[in-house]
C-alpha positions, 0 to 999 in steps of 0.5 A: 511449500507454497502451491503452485497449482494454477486452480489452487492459486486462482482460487487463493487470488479470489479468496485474498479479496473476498472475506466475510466475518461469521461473527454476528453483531458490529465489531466495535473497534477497541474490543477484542472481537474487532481485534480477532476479526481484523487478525482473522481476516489478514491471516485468512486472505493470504495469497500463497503466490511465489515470486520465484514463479511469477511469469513475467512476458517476453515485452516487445521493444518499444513497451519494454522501454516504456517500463524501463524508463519510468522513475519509480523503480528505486524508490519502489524496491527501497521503500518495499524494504524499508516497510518491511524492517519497520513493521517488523519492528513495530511488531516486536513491541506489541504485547498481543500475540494475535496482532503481533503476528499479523503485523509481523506476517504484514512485514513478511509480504512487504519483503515480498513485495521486495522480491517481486520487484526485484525480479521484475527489474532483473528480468527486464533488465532495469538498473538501479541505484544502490540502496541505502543500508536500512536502519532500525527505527529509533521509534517503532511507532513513528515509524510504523505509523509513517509507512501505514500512513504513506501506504494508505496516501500512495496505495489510493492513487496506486489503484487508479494509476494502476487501472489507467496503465492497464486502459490505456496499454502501457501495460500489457495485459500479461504483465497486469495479471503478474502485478495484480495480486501485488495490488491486492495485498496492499489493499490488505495491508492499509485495511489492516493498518486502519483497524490496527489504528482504530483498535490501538487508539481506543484501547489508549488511556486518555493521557496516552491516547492524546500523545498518541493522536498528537504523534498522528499529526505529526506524522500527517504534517510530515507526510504532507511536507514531503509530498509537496516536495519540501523534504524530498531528501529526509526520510521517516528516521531523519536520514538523508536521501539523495532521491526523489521519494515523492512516489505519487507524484512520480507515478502519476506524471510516468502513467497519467496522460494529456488525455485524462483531466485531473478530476477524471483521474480523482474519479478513477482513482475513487472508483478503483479504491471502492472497487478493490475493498467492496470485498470485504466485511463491511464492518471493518474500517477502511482507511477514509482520509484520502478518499475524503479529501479527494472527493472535497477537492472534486466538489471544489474544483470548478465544473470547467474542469470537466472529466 
């Protein structure tokens, strides 16, 4: 059983964000000692914290409708869940123990993270819609790749919107430190997700390696289509939805304020994506797509628009 021991789990909260290789030299994707080291590090960073434990504030009236008229809540359970069954399924496929049973214990913490939001919207009494029967993916790695790729886009933002939330008081400070860990192991997963992808590739012959790389832009054009609102009703496996699964956008207009600039807010959210992997061994890769881009929008934008 899990520990519940406050030293212990203050001790797990610290270790999940700090790990450092012994191996010695560069760990060249591809190879197995990059593949051991990646594997080596999710299983070695787990956070042993329980939902059914978790603390959640008594919040006063006013915060308490603040949190429960945000936009999210659905999409956030659903997608939880959704990750969970296509990771999983991903996992299956693999031939190499190692990654597979990292990939599978990724799958497991999504469902965590299912659980953890489902308690928090029960404690607080947020109602949400019902949730669409999940299906299992024709292709497991288009849908893996879909939900590894949307995680890396939304876990970005997540991290300044997250520290924006906690600045300006909309959330207070009790409820900050419960979701914390949440935040952390999604920083996790799309390190795990970048290294899978780095070592997945490389270890591809040339023929499979271009289907593959083809697949990845397909999957970035499908993501980008979504996000700007021109397939808001298909999800990853082509199923109707009747919400808005947009989760970046939604967020940002819940949490963001008239008072932050959009280039203040690309900063924060930089800063806060650097933040949270500076943790780790440096010779793993991070993902660099999002972060990249917005830091090209930032040196586009015109100096009127100020931070």
């Amino acid at each position: 059983m899990p520990p519940t021991d406050p030293a212990v789990l203050d001790f797990a909260h610290h270790n999940t964000r700090h790990w450092f290789s012994p191996s010695r030299g560069p760990l060249k994707p591809g190879s197995d000692a990059h593949r051991h080291e990646t594997c080596r590090m999710f299983r070695e960073t787990f956070n042993p914290y329980r939902p059914a434990v978790l603390d959640w504030p008594k919040l006063d009236p006013a915060t308490l409708q603040r949190i429960v008229s945000l936009p999210i809540w659905d999409i956030a359970v659903q997608t939880e869940g959704k990750a969970r069954l296509r990771m999983a399924a991903y996992a299956r496929t693999l031939s190499d123990p190692e990654m597979r049973d990292a990939l599978a214990l990724n799958a497991w913490e999504e469902n965590r993270h299912k659980e953890v939001l489902s308690r928090m919207v029960a404690a607080y009494g947020i109602r949400l819609a019902p949730a669409a029967a999940y299906i299992y993916p024709k292709d497991p790695e288009w849908a893996y790749l879909v939900t590894g790729y949307s995680e890396c886009i939304d876990s970005f933002f997540a991290f300044g919107l997250f520290e924006l939330a906690r600045r300006s008081g909309m959330f207070p400070p009790a409820l900050v430190d419960t979701f914390e860990p949440v935040m952390q192991e999604e920083c996790r997963h799309i390190l795990l997700f970048a290294n899978w992808a780095a070592w997945h590739r490389t270890r591809l012959p040339w023929w499979r390696r271009l289907r593959f790389e083809a697949k990845v832009l397909a999957v970035w054009a499908f993501l980008g289509w979504e996000r700007i609102g021109l397939a808001r009703t298909v999800d990853a496996d082509g199923k109707q939805q009747e919400h808005d699964n947009n989760f970046t956008v939604t967020g940002a207009q819940s949490v963001s304020t008239a008072n932050l600039s959009v280039p203040a807010l690309m900063s924060l959210c930089l800063e806060e994506n650097d933040r949270r992997f500076s943790g780790y061994d440096s010779r793993l890769l991070r993902p660099t797509t999002v972060p990249r881009l917005v830091k090209l929008a930032l040196r586009l934008m015109p100096k009127s628009a100020g931070h």
